[in-house]
N, C-alpha and C positions, 0 to 999 in steps of 0.2 A: 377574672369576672367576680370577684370577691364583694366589689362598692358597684354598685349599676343605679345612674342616675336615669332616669325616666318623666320628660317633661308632661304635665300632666293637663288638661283645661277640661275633662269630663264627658269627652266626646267620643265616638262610639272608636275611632281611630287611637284615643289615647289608653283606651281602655283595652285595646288589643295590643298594645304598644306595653302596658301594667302584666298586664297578664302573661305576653312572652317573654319580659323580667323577671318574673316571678319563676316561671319553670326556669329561665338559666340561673336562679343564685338558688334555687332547690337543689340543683343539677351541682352546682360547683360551692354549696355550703357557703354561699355571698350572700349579701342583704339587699334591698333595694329599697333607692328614697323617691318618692314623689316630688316634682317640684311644679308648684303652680305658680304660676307668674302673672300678678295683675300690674296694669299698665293703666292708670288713672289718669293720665296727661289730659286727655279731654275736660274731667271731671274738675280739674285745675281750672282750665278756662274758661267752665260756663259756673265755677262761682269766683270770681274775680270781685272783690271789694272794687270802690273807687279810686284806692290808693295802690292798686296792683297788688294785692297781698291775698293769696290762696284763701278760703274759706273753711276750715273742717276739714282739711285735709286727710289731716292723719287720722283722725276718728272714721271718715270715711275707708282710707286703708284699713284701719283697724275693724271695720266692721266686713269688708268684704274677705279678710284674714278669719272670721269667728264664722264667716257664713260657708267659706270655702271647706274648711276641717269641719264643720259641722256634715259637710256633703259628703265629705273624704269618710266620714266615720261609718257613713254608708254602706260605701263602695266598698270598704271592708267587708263590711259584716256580708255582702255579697260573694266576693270572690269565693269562700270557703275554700282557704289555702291552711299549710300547715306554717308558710312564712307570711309574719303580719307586715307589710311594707309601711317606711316610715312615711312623715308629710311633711313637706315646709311650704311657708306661703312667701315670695319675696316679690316688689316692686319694679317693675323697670321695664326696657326693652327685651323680647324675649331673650336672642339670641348673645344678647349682652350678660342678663343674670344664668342663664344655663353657663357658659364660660367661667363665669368667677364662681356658680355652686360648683363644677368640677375640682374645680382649686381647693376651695374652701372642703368640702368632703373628703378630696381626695380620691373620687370615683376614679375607676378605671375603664369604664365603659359607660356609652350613653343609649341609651334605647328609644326611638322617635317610630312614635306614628306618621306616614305619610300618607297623600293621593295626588303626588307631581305636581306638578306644574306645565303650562306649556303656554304658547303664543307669546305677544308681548310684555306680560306680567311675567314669565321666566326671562326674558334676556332685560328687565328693568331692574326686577326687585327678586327674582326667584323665589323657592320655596323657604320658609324656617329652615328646616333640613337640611336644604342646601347651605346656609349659613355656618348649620354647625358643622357639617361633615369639612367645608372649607374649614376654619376655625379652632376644631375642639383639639387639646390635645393627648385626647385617648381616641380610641377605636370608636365606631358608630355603628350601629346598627338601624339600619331602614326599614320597617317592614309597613306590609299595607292590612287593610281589616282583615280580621279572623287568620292569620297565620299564628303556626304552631312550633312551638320547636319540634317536639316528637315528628312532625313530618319530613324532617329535611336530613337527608342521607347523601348527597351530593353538595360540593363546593364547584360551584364555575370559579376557576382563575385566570384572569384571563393576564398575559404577561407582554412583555415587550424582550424576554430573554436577557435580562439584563444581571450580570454576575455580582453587580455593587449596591443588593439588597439584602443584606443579613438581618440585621435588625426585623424588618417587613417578612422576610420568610420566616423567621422564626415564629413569628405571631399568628402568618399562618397556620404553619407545622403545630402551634399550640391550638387553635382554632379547631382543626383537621382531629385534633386527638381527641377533645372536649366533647367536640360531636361524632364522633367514631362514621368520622365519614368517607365517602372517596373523594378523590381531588382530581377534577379534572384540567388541565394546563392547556390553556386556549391561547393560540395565535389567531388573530387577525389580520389578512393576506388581503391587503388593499393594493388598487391598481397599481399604487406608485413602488410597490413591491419586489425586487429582481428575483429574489430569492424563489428556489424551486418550493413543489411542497414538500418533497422527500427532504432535500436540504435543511428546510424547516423543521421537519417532524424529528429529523436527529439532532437539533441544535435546541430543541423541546427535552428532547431524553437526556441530553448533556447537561442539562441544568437540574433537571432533578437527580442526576447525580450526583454533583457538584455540591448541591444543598441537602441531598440525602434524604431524599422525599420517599414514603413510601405509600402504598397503598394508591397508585396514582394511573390513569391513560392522558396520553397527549392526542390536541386535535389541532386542524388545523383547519378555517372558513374563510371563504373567501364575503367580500362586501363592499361597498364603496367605501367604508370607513370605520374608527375601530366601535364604535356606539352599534352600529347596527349590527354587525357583526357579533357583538355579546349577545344584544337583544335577540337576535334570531338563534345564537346557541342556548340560549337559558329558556326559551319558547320549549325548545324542546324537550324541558325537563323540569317541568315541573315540578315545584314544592321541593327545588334548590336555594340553594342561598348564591350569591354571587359576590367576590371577596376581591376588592381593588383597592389599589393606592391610588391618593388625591395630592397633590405635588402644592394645595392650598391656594392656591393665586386670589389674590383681590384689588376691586378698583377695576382699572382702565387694562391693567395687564390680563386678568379675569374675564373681562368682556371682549377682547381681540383672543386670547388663546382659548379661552372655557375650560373644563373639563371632561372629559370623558364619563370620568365616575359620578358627577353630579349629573349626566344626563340622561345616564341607565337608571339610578335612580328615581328622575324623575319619570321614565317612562315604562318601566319593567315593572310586571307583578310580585316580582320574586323578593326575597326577603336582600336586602346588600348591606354587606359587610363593608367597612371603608376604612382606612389608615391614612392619616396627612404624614407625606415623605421631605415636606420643606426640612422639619427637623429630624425625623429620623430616615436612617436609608439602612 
């Protein structure tokens, strides 16, 4: 948590989004960059010359670039922090310039304000969010207005038992330390499940052995599936954080399988932690 990008538009969500950045590169001696993201495409089309050729474009970019930092110098002088976060203004599609600023900075984590999604605007286009947490390839961070870091002392994990994540537990295990928190290890006990719960609750203990967890209780819920079943264990515990692997899916594969983690997301209070496992496991 050393680079923590935090996209930025000045809204009361991104502003709680700045702020819980801020406490973790306090916390772990990181920096954090602001990225605002203007997206002029409209402004292209309604000044179109008669020969197809943009109008002022770039002066236009450039002035909404002198007007954004001019905002930004603001919000500084508000936070009263001891770290001054940095700013950059760049063009394009959100989810598009957030991905290539990760690259380009080198962040290692991204921090997003959310407030979900649902109905058919979530299975069309989903949340930004959801974009990056499919996408990015550091860690994400979810949260919704006014969460805190100092409030969160619990981790929901919720797992599938599976012994061929080292990489992903590690992250946690480093996750777990940074926040000096407990870990709890969640199974999700759907109908189509044989498995006893005791049988469960030992093949829970067997992996954090295995990966030499400490600090940890296992549970185990039953639900009709694994979404509700987080959602209803992280209910119960407020001013947790919830920490899942996203396997990235996009396109047509994405909208027949979905995600799990992009759906707690979009409906849970809770702050979610996310890891894409395409590339690492």
């Amino acid at each position: 948590m050393k680079k923590i990008l935090v996209p930025f538009d000045f809204s009361v969500l991104s502003m709680s989004a700045l702020r819980f950045a801020i406490e973790l590169a306090e916390a772990a001696g990181g920096e954090v960059i602001a990225l605002h993201v203007v997206n002029i495409t409209p402004v292209y089309l309604e000044n179109l010359d008669p020969t197809g050729y943009a109008v002022g474009s770039a002066s236009i970019l450039s002035e909404l670039g002198r007007e954004a930092t001019a905002n930004f110098t603001r919000v500084r002088s508000e936070l009263k922090t001891r770290l001054e976060p940095g700013f950059r203004v760049e063009q394009g599609l959100l989810h598009q310039v957030i991905i290539k600023t990760i690259h380009e900075t080198e962040a290692d984590l991204v921090v997003m304000g959310t407030n979900g999604s649902s109905g058919l605007a979530e299975v069309i286009v989903g949340s930004n969010t959801e974009k990056i947490v499919r996408t990015a390839p550091v860690p994400v961070i979810s949260i919704h207005k006014g969460q805190k870091l100092s409030q969160i002392r619990n981790i929901v994990f919720p797992t599938t038992i599976d012994l061929q994540q080292h990489r992903f537990i590690w992250q946690i295990r480093a996750l777990q330390s940074f926040l000096g928190a407990h870990l709890h290890l969640l199974y999700v006990k759907t109908p189509d499940s044989r498995d006893t719960d005791q049988a469960l609750t030992h093949m829970l203990s067997d992996l954090a052995e295995y990966y030499a967890l400490t600090e940890y209780s296992v549970h185990v819920t039953h639900a009709p599936n694994e979404e509700k079943g987080v959602l209803k264990f992280a209910a119960r515990m407020p001013g947790s954080m919830i920490a899942m692997a996203t396997h990235g899916y996009t396109g047509l594969t994405h909208l027949v399988l979905g995600s799990v983690a992009e759906n707690v997301i979009n409906h849970t209070h809770e702050a979610v932690w996310t890891y894409k496992l395409s590339e690492h496991v």
